[in-house]
C-alpha positions in Angstrom: 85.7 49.1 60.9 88.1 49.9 63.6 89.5 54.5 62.8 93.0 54.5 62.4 95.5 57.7 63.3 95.6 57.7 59.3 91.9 58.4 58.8 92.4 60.7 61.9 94.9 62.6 60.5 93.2 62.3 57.1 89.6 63.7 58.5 91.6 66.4 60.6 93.6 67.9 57.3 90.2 68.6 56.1 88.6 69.9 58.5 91.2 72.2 59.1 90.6 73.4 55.4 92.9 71.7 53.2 91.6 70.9 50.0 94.3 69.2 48.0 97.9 67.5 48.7 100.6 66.8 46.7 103.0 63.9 47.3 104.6 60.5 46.0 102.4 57.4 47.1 104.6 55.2 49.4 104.0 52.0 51.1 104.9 54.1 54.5 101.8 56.6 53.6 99.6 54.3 52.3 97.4 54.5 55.5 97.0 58.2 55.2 96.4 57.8 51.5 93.6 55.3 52.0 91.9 57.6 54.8 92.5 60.4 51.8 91.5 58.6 49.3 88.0 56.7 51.1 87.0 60.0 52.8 86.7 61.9 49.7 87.8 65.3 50.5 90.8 66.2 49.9 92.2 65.5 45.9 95.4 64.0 46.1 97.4 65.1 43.5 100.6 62.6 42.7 103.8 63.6 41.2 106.8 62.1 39.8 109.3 63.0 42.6 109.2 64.6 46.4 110.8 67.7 44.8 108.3 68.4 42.6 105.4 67.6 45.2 107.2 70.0 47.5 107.4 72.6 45.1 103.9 72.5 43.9 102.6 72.6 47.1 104.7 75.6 47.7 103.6 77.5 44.5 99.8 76.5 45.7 100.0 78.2 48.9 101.8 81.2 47.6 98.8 81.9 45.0 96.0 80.8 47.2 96.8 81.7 50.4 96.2 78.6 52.1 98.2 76.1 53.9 100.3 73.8 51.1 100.6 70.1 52.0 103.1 67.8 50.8 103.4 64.5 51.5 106.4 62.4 51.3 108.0 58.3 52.6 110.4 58.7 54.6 114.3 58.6 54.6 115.3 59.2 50.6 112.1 60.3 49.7 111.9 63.2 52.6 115.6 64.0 51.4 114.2 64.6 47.5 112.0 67.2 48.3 114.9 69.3 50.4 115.9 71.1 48.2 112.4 72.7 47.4 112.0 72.8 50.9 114.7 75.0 51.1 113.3 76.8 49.0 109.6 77.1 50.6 111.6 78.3 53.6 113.5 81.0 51.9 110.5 82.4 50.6 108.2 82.1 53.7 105.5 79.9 52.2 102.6 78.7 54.5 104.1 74.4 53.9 102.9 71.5 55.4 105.7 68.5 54.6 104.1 65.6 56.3 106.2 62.7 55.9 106.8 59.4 57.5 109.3 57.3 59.7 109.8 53.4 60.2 108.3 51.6 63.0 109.1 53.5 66.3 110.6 50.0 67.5 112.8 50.6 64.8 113.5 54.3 64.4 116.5 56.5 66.4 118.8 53.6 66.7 120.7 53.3 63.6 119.7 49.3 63.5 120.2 49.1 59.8 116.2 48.9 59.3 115.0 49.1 55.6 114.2 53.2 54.8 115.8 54.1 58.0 117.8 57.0 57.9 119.3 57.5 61.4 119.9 61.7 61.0 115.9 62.3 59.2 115.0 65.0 62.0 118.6 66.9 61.5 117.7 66.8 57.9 114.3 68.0 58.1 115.4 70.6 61.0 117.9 72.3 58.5 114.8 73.3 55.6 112.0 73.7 58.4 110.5 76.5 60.4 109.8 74.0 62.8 109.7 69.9 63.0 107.0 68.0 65.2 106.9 64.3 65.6 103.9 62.3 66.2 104.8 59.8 69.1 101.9 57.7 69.6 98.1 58.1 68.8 97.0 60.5 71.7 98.5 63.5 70.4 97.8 62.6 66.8 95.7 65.4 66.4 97.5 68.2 69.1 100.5 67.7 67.3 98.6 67.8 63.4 97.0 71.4 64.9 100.4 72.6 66.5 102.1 72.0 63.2 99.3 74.2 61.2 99.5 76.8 63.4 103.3 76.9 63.1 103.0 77.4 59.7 100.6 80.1 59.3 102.2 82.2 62.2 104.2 84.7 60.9 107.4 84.9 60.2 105.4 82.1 58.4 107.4 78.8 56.6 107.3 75.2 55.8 107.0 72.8 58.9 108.0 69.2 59.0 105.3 66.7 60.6 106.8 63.1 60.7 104.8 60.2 61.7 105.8 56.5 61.9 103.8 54.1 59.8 103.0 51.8 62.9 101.1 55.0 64.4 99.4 55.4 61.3 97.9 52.2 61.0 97.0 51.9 65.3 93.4 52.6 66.4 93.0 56.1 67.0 91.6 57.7 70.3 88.8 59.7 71.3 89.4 63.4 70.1 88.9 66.8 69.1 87.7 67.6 66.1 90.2 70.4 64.2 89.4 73.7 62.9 91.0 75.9 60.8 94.5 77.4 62.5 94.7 80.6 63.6 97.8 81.7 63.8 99.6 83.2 66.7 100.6 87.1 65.4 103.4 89.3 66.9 101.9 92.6 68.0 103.5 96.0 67.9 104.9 98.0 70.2 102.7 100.9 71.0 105.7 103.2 72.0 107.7 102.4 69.1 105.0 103.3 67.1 104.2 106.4 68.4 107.7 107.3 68.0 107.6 106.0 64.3 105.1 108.1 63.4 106.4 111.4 64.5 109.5 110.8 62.3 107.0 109.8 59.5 105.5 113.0 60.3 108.5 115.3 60.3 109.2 113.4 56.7 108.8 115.2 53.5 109.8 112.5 51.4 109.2 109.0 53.1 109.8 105.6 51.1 108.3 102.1 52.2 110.7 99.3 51.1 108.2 95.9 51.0 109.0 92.6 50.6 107.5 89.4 50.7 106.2 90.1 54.3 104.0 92.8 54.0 102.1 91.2 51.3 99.6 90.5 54.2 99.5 94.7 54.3 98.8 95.5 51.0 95.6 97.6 52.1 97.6 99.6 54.6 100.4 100.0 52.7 98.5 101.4 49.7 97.0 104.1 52.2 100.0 105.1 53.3 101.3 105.6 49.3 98.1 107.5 48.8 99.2 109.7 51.8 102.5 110.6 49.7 104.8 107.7 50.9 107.0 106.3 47.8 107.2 103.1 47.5 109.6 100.4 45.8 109.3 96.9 46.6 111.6 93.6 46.1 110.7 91.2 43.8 108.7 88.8 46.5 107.1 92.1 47.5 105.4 93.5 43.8 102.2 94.6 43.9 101.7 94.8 47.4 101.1 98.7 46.0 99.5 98.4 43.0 102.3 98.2 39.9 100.5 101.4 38.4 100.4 103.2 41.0 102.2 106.7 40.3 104.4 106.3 43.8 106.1 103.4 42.8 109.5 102.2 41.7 108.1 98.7 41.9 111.0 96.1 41.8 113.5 98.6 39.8 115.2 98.8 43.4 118.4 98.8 41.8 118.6 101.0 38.9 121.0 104.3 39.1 117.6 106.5 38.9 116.2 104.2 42.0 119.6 105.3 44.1 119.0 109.0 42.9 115.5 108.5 44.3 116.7 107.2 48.2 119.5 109.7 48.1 116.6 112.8 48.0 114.0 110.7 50.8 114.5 111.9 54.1 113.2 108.3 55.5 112.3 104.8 54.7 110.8 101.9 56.6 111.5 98.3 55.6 108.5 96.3 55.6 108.7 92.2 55.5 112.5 92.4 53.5 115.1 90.9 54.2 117.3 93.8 51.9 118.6 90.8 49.9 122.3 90.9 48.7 120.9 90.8 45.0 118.5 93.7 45.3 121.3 96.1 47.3 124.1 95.5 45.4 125.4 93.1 48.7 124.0 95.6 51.5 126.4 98.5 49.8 123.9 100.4 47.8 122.6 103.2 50.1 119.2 103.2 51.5 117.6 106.7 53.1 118.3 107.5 56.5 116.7 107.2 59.2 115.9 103.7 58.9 113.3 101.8 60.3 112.5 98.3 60.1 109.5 96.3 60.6 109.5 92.7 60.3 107.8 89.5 62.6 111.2 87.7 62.9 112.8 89.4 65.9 116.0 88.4 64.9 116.0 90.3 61.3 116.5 93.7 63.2 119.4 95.4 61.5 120.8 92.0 60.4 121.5 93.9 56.7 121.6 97.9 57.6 122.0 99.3 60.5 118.5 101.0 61.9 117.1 104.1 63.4 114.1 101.6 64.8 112.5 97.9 64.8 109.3 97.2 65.5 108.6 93.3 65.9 105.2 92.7 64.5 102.9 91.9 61.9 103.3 94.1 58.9 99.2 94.4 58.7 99.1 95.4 62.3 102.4 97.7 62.3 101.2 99.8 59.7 97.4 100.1 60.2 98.8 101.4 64.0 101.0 103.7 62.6 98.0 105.1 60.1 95.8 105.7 63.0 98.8 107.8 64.6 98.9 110.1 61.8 97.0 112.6 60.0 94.3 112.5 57.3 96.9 114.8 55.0 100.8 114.6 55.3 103.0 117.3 54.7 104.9 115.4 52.2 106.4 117.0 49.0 104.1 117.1 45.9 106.3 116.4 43.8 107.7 113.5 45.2 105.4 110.7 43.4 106.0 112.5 40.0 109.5 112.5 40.6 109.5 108.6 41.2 107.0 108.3 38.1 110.0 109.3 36.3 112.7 107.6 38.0 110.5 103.9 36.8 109.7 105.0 33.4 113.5 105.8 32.5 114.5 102.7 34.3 111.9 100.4 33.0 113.4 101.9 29.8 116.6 101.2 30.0 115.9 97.8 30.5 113.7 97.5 27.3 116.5 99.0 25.8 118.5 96.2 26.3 116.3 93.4 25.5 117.0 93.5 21.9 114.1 90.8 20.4 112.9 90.2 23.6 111.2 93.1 23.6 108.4 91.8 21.7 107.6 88.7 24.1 108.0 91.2 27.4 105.8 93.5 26.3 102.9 90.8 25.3 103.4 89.1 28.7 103.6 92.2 30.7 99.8 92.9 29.0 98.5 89.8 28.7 99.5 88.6 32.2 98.1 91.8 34.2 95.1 92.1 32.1 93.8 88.5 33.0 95.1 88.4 36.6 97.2 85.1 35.5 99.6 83.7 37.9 102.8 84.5 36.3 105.5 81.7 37.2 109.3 82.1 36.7 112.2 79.4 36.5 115.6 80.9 37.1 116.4 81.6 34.0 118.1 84.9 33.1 114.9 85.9 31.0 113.3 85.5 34.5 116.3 88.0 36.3 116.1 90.3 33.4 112.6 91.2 32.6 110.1 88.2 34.1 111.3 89.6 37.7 110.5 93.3 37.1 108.8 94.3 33.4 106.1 91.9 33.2 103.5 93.8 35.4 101.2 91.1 38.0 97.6 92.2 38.7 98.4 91.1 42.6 101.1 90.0 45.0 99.9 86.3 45.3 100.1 86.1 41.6 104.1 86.0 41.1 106.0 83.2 41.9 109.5 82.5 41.1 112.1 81.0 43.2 113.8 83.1 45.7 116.7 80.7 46.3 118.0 80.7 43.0 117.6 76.9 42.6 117.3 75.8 38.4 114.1 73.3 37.7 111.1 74.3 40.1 109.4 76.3 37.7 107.2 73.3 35.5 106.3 71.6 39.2 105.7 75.5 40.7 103.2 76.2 37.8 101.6 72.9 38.7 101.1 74.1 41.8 99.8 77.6 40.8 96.9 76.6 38.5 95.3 73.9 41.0 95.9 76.9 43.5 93.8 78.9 40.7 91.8 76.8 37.9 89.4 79.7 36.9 92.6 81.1 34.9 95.4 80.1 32.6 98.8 80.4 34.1 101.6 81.4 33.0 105.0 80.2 33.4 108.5 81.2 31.6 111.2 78.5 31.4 114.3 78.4 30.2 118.2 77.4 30.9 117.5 73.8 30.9 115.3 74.1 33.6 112.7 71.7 32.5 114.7 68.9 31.9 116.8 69.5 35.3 113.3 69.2 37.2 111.4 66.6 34.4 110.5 64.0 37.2 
């Protein structure tokens, strides 16, 4: 039996380590899907609608690490799963969306042709990282790889691989054979670092802000709290410092004891954050000074605040270079983690306080949920912005997932996502505001 570009791309997916996909079976797939399904493994996993493939792939590849895969038909069907898209891109997640096109005889000219939609790539341009087209069965494969590697290469994010169905079904060509991707990482600057660390030096009271993008540094950035830094973190970023760990505000970024906090730190360096509008009451609340910034998106420098410094780089390799620029011992104030100790105590408080009957529920969550390293799932709900973002303690930082865009619905489809991402525990997911029924399909 003649290989097709379907069992190529089906045989290259795994052995470039995925595992499992999630997608809607479509007549315009169907030759992947065979390959998938005749190869034996990858497990296909089906879902009701594109937007809930899309966002249990996302919520896979936030909890396991790996590269997420959904797959979609083209036109309508790549249009469901946008608006999860959207919201794999907000959040960073490491998402393959590989959908489909009509014959290329067909396709780009706006002829009318059954599940043609003329403006597909502008679409899928607007909620990728990146969008590569396979043309014709040579660069099946080159343009499968390129695709993985643009997802996984920090500032990581979902990228778009679309791939007629006449390619699909043509004989493939001799080729490579894939291997996991490795992705391409932003190095930092060695000047700016050594420059970095003297003002971390001269710093008696230094704060790291991290968000989702130093999750990658949690190791680094949990040697540089042990060395005195405080820490507080967004809500993408918890437990990139352990959430017990007596230097840390956690996510209470926002509290009137977290302001008192920055106002007495003589310096903080943003790790991976964007310094969302809902975590800095709009870019108004004030942050220490000086300011430093480290983040693999170039063009995030002083986007929010204005900075003392940005370094372009991996947060893993930013701070482990600025670690081995400073002492075994700063000269930081001893009294500085106690100090924040009390700042999250009397602000996790004050949110108790106002829970009312809730309390009961938070408080069994926040145990049970750390205790068992469960991944902990939240809708957008306002149980979720009150205490499910914050109060409810997660063991690591791979284990919380909510959505970041704000959109109502992904949280059923997310947990999905999250327990084939991790079947040797329960997980746990809160819903509410209608939510279910707004994502049912």
């Amino acid at each position: 039996m003649t290989e097709t570009v379907g069992d190529q791309i089906a045989e290259g997916l795994a052995d470039a380590g995925v595992t499992t996909i999630f997608g809607v079976i479509s007549i315009l797939n169907m030759p992947i899907l065979d390959a998938i399904a005749e190869q034996g493994r990858i497990r296909f996993v089906p879902a009701r609608g594109e937007a809930g493939a899309m966002s249990m792939a996302d919520a896979y590849s936030r909890v396991s690490g790996e590269i997420g895969v959904a797959l979609t038909s083209t036109g309508t069907a790549a249009g469901n799963a946008a608006g999860a898209q959207a919201e794999a891109l907000t959040a960073g997640s490491r998402v393959l969306h590989i959908t489909t096109q009509i014959d290329r005889e067909f396709m780009d000219r706006d002829r009318a042709a059954i599940h043609d939609v003329p403006k597909q790539l502008e679409m899928l341009r607007g909620v990728s990282k990146q969008v590569v087209r396979i043309w014709d069965e040579n660069g099946a494969l080159g343009a499968l790889a390129a695709a993985m590697r643009a997802v996984v290469s920090p500032p990581s994010g979902p990228v778009s691989l679309e791939i007629p169905v006449d390619v699909q079904r043509a004989p493939a060509v001799a080729a490579m054979r894939l291997s996991p991707p490795v992705p391409t990482v932003p190095t930092p600057d060695e000047g700016l670092l050594d420059q970095l660390a003297k003002q971390v030096q001269a710093a008696r009271r230094p704060m790291l802000w991290l968000g989702g993008g130093a999750r990658g540094a949690a190791a680094e950035a949990t040697r540089l709290a042990d060395l005195g830094f405080g820490i507080v973190t967004s809500t993408q970023g918890r437990a990139t410092v352990p959430e017990d760990h007596p230097g840390s505000l956690g996510a209470y970024n926002m509290t009137p004891d977290a302001e008192a906090i920055y106002a007495s730190s003589d310096l903080m360096i943003v790790v991976g954050s964007r310094l969302r509008g809902n975590e800095t009451k709009d870019n108004r609340m004030a942050l220490p000074a000086p300011l430093f910034q480290i983040d693999a998106e170039s063009t995030q420098a002083g986007r929010n605040y204005p900075v003392s410094g940005f370094i372009c780089a991996d947060a893993a390799l930013a701070l482990q270079g600025l670690l081995d620029r400073l002492p075994v011992t700063l000269d930081t104030n001893p009294n500085f983690h106690h100090e924040i100790a009390i700042a999250r105590a009397k602000s996790e408080g004050a949110l108790r306080g106002r829970m009312g009957p809730y309390q009961v529920v938070a408080d069994h969550l926040s145990m049970t949920v750390a205790a068992g390293s469960h991944p902990w799932i939240r809708d957008v709900t306002i149980s979720n912005s009150t205490f499910g973002n914050r109060y409810v303690r997660i063991a690591a930082p791979n284990l919380g997932v909510h959505a970041l865009g704000g959109g109502i619905g992904q949280g059923v489809a997310m947990a999905i996502g999250a327990a084939a991402a991790s079947p040797s525990t329960r997980t746990i997911a809160l819903i509410g505001d209608g939510g279910t029924q707004l994502g049912i399909a």
